[in-house]
C-alpha positions as CSV (number, residue, x, y, z in Angstrom):
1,X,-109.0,17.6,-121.2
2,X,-107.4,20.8,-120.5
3,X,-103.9,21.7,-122.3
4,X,-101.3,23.0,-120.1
5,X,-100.3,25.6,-123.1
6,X,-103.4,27.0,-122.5
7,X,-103.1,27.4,-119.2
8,X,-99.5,29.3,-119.5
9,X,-101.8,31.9,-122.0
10,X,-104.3,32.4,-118.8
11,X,-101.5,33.4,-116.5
12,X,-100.2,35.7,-118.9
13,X,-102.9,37.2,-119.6
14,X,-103.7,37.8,-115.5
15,X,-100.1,38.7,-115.6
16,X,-99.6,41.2,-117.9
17,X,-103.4,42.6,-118.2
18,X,-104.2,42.6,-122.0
19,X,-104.0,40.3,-124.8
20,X,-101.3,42.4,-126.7
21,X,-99.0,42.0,-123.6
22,X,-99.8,38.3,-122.9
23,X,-99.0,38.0,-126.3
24,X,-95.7,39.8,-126.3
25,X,-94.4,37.6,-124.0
26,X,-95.4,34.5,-125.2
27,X,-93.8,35.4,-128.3
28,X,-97.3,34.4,-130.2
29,X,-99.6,37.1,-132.1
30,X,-102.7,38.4,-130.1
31,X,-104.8,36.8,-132.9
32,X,-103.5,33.5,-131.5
33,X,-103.6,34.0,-127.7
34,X,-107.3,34.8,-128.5
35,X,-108.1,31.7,-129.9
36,X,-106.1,29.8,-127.3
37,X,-108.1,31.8,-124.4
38,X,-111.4,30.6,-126.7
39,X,-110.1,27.2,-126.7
40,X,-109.7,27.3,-123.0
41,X,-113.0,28.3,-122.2
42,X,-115.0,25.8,-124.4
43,X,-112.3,23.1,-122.6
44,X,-113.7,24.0,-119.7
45,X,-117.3,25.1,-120.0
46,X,-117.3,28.0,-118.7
47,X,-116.8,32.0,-119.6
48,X,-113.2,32.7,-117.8
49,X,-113.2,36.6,-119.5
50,X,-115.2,39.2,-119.6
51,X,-114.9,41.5,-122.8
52,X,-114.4,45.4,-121.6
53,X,-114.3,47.2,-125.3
54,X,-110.3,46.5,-125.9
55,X,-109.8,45.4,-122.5
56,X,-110.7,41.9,-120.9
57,X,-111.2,40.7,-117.2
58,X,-110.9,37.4,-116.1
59,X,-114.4,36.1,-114.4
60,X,-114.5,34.0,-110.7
61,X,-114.1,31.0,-112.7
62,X,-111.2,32.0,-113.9
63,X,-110.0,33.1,-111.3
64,X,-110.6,29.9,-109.8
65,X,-108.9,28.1,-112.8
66,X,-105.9,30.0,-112.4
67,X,-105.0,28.7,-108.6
68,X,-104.7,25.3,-109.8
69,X,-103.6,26.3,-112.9
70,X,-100.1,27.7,-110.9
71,X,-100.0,24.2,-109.1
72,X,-100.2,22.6,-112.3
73,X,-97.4,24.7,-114.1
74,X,-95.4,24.3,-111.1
75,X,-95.5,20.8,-111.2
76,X,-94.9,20.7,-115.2
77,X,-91.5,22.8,-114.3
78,X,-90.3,21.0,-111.9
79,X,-90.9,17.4,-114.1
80,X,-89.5,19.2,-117.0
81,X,-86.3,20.0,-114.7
82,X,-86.0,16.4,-113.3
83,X,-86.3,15.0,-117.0
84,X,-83.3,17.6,-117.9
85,X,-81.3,16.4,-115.0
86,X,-81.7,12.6,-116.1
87,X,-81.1,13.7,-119.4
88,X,-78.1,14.9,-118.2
89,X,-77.0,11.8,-116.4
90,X,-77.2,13.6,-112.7
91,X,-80.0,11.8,-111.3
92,X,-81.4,8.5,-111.4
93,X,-81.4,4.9,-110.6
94,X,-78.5,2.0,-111.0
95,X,-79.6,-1.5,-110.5
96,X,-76.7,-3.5,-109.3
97,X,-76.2,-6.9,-108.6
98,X,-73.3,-9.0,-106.3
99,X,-72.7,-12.0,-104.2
100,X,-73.3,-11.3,-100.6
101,X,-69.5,-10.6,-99.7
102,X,-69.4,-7.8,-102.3
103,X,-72.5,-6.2,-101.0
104,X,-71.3,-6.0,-97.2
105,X,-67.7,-5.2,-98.2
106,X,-68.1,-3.0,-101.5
107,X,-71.5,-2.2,-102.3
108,X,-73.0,-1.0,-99.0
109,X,-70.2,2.1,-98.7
110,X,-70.2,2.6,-101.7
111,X,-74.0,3.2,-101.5
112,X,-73.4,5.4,-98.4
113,X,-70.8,7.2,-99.9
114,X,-73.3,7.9,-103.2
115,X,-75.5,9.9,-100.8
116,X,-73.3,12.5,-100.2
117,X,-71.3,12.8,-104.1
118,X,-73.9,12.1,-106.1
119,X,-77.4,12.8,-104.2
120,X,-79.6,12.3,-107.6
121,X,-78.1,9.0,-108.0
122,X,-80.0,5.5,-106.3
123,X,-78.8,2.1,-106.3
124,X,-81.3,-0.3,-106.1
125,X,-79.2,-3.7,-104.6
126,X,-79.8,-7.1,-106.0
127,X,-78.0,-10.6,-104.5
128,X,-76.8,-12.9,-106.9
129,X,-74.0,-14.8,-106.5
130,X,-71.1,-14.6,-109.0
131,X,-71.9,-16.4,-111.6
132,X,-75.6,-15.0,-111.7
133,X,-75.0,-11.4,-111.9
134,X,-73.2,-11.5,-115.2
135,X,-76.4,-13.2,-116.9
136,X,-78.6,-10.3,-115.1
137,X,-76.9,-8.1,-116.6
138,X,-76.4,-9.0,-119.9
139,X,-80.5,-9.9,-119.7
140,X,-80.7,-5.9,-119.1
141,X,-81.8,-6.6,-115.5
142,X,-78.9,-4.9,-113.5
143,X,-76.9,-2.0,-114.6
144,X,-73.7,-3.5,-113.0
145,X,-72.7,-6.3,-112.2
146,X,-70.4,-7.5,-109.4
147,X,-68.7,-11.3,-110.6
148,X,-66.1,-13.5,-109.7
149,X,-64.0,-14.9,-112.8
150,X,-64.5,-18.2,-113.8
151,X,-64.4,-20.7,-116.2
152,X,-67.7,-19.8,-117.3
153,X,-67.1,-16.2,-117.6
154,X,-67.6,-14.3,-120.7
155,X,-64.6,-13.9,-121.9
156,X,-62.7,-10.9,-121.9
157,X,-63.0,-10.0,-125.4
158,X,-66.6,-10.2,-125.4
159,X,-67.9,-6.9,-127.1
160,X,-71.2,-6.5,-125.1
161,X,-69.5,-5.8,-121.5
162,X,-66.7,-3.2,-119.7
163,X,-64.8,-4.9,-117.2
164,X,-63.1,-3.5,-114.5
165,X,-61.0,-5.6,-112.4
166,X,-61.8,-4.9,-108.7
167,X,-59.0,-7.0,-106.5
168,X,-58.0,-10.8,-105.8
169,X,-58.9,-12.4,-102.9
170,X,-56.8,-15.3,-101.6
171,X,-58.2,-18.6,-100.3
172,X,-58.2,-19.9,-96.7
173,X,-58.2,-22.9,-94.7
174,X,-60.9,-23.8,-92.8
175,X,-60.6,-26.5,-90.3
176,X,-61.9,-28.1,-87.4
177,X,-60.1,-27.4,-84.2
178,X,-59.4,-30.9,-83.7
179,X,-57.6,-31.3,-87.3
180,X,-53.9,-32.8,-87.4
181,X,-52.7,-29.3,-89.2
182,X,-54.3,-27.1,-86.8
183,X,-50.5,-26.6,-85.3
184,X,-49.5,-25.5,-88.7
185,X,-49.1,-21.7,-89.6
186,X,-50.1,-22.6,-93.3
187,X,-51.8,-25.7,-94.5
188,X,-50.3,-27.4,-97.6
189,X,-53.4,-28.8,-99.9
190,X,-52.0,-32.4,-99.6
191,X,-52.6,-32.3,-96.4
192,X,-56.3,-32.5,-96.5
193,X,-56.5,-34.9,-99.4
194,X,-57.6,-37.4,-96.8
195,X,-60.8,-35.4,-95.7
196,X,-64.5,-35.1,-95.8
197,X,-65.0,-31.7,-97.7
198,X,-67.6,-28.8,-97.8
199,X,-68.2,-28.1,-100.8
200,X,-70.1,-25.1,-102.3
201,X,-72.8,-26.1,-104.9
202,X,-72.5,-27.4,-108.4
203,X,-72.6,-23.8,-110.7
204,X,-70.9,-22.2,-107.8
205,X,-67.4,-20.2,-109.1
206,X,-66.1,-20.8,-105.6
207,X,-66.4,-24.4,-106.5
208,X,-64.7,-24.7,-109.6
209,X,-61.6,-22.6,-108.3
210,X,-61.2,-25.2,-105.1
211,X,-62.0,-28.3,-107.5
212,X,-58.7,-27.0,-109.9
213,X,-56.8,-26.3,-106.3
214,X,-57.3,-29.6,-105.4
215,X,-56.7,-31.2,-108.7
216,X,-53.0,-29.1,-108.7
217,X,-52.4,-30.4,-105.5
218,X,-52.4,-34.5,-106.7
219,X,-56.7,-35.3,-105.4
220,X,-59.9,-35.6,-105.7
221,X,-61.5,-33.8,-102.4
222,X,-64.2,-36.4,-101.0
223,X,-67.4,-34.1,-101.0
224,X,-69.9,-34.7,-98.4
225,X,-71.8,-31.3,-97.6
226,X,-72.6,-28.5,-99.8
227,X,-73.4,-25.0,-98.9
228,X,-73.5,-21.5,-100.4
229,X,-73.7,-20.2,-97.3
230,X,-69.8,-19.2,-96.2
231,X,-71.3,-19.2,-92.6
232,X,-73.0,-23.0,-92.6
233,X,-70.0,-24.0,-94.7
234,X,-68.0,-22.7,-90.9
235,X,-70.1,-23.9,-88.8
236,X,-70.2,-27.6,-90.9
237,X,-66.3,-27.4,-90.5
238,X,-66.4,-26.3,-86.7
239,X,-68.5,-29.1,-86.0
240,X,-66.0,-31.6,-87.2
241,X,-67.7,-32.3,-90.7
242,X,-65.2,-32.0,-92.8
243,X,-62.4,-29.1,-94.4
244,X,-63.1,-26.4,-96.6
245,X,-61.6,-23.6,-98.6
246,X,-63.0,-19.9,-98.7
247,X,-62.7,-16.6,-99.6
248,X,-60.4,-14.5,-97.3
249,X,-63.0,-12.0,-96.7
250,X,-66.3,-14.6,-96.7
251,X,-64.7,-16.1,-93.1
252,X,-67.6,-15.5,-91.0
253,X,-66.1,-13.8,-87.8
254,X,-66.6,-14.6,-85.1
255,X,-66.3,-18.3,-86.4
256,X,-65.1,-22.2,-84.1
257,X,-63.4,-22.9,-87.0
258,X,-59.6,-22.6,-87.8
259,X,-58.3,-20.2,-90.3
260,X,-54.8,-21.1,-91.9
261,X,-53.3,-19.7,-94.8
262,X,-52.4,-21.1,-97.8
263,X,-48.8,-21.3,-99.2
264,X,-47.5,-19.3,-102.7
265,X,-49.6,-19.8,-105.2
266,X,-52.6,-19.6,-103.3
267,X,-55.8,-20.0,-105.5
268,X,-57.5,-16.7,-105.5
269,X,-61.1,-15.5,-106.6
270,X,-61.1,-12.7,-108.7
271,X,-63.8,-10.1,-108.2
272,X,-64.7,-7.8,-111.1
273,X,-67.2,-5.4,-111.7
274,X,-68.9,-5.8,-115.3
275,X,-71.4,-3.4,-117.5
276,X,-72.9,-3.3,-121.1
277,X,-70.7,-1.2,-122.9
278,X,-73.4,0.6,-124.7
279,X,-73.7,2.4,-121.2
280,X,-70.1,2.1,-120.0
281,X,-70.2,6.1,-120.3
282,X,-73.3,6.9,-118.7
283,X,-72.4,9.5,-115.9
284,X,-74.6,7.3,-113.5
285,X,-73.0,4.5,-114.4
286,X,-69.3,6.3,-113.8
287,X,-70.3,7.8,-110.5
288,X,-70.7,4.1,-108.9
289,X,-67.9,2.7,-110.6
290,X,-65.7,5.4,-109.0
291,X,-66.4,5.3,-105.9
292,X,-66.9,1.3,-106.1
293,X,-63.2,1.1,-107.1
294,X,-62.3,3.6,-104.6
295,X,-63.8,1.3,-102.1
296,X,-62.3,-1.7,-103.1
297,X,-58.7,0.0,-103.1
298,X,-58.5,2.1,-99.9
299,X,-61.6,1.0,-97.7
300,X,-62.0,-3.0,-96.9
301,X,-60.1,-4.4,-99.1
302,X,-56.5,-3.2,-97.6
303,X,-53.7,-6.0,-98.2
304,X,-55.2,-7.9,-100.8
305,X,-54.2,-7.2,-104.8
306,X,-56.6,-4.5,-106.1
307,X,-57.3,-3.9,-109.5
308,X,-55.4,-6.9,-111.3
């Protein structure tokens, strides 16, 4: 195995012609670049100098050596200056994780707006929906996470995570076009208490938010599809199979379905965006949570409550 140390004393020594000066600059004595050069040589097998009274030339093997031994230095300098620069926090990779909405509407510009502010940084974009990403995270397999607040949330005292509070999103009506309120502007709760409802899955935030909507509003909705799927759940509501509540922003568009708006207080999901606070002030880390929030505020998300 041939040490790259010893390969530095070659090219100073074909550099700089004598073992004195090699020896100068590599701030060693000439005693030592000697028995590096001697070191070298029985690495290698073969005589690389030839000894000219106080004078040495370096042999066709060596000379041989020494045009890989540039490509090899090279590439030791320029891995010793892209360890510095991820030392540095300036280049490397964030794993982040988010339910499909968040990836179309926050994470996607935010990843093209990345390329041009922080070139050395890559995000590497995981789907999970919100009550996964938190648990990928905290298992160390995301460097961010992208969750909706829920019941099962951690709470947000817990010491292991940063949260940052991205926007609320209100809820929406979805009907069939036949539907008695279709002539409504907004649809009351009660009014659908009499319905077939799709439902998102058991585990699903969404669910437990339209679950405590309905509950608020006096019933028990009458489940009879589920879906995680925002664009089945529309197209199960189109076709006449029942109501549903969703997201303001997950409305599949174009979409059969009727959209009607909810009267004050309108359940909400809150969207956050979540890391382990022993990286909270990794510059990687800070880069996407700047321009994520930036994206949330002034991009998509225009007219709903950022930040609360």
């Amino acid at each position: 195995m041939i040490e790259v140390r010893r390969l530095r004393v070659l090219r100073a020594l074909a550099d700089h012609g004598t073992v004195t000066a090699a020896a100068e600059v590599l701030h060693l004595t000439p005693s030592a670049v000697s028995q590096q050069l001697a070191a070298l040589e029985s690495e290698v097998g073969q005589e690389l100098l030839e000894r000219r009274g106080r004078r040495v030339a370096i042999t066709s093997a060596g000379r041989l050596l020494l045009v890989h031994a540039d490509t090899i230095l090279g590439e030791v300098e320029r891995a010793e200056d892209a360890l510095k620069l991820f030392a540095n926090g300036t280049t490397g990779e964030v794993r982040i994780t988010a339910f499909a909405t968040a990836i179309s509407l926050l994470v996607a510009p935010t990843l093209a707006r990345l390329r041009e502010t922080s070139p050395g940084l890559t995000l590497v974009v995981r789907d999970a929906e919100g009550h996964q990403g938190i648990t990928q995270l905290l298992d160390g397999d995301a460097d961010l996470a992208i969750a909706v607040e829920h019941r099962g949330s951690p709470r947000p005292d817990d010491q292991r995570l940063t949260r940052i509070p991205l926007y609320a999103e209100p809820f929406v009506a979805v009907l069939p076009p036949t539907h008695p309120a279709a002539g409504h502007d907004a649809v009351d709760l009660s009014m659908l208490a009499g319905d077939n409802w799709v439902m998102t899955a058991p585990g699903n935030p969404i669910r437990d938010v339209v679950l405590l909507a309905c509950e608020q509003a006096g019933f028990q909705p009458k489940i009879a599809h589920e879906s995680d799927d925002f664009h089945a759940v529309a197209a199960l509501v189109a076709s006449g199979a029942g109501v549903s509540l969703v997201p303001r922003l997950a409305v599949p568009a174009p979409t059969l379905a009727l959209i009607r708006p909810l009267p004050d207080p309108a359940p909400v999901r809150r969207v956050y965006a979540a890391v382990r606070r022993s990286r909270a002030d990794h510059p990687l880390i800070t880069a996407t949570l700047d321009v994520l929030t930036e994206v949330a505020v002034r991009y998509h998300l225009v007219g709903l409550q950022p930040r609360l």
